[in-house]
C-alpha positions in Angstrom: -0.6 89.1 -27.4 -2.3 87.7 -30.5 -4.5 84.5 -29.4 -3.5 82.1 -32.7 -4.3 79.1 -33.6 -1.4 76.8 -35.0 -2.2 74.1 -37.1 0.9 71.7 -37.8 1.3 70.7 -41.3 4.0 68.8 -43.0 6.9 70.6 -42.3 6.5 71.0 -39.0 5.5 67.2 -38.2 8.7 66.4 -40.0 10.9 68.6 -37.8 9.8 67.1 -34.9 10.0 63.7 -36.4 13.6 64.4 -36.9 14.3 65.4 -33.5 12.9 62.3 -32.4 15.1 60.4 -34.6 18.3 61.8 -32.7 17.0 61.1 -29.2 15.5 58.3 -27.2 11.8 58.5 -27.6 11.1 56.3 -30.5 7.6 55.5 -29.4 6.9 59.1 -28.5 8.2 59.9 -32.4 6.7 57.4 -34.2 3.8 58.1 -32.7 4.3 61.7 -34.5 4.6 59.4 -38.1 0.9 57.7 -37.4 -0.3 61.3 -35.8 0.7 63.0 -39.1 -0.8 60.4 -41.1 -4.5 60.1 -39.3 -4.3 64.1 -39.8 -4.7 63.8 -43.2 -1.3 64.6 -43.7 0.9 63.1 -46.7 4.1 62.2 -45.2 7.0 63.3 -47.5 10.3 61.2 -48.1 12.0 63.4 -45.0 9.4 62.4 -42.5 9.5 58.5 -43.5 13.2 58.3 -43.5 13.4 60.1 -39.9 11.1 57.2 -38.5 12.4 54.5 -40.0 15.7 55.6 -38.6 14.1 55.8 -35.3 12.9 52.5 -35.6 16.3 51.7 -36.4 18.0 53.0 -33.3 14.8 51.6 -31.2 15.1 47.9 -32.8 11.7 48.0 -33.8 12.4 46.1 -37.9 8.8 45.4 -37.7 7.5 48.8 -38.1 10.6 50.0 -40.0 9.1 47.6 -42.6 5.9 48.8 -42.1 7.2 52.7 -42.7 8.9 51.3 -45.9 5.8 49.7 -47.4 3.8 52.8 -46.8 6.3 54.8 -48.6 6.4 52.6 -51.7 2.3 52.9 -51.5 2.4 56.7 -51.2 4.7 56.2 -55.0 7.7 57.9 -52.9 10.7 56.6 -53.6 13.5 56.3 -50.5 17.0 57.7 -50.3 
């Protein structure tokens, strides 16, 4: 077997951000959104709206505000 070294990068945050969104785990998935994020990782349009749909489904208006906001200061524009 070959002994590699992953590194997850937009795309892949996303997906798993998107699982999240469809189960019960909101904290464990928006924990994904502020891991992505301290990883230096923009975010893309996908990613927000699959947390701020978990933070729909978890009641959590707060942070679904909070998600919104950052998306309007990374000039993305929601759909």
């Amino acid at each position: 077997m070959w002994d590699a070294k992953l590194v997850p990068d937009v795309i892949s945050y996303s997906a798993g951000i998107l699982e999240g969104a469809t189960s019960d785990q909101e904290q464990r998935t928006l924990a994904l959104v502020s891991e992505m994020r301290e990883s230096k990782l923009r975010p893309n349009v996908i990613s927000y709206n699959a947390g701020i749909s978990t933070c729909e489904k978890g009641d959590l208006r707060q942070r679904a505000l909070a998600l919104l906001s950052a998306m309007w200061d990374a000039k993305l524009v929601p759909d």
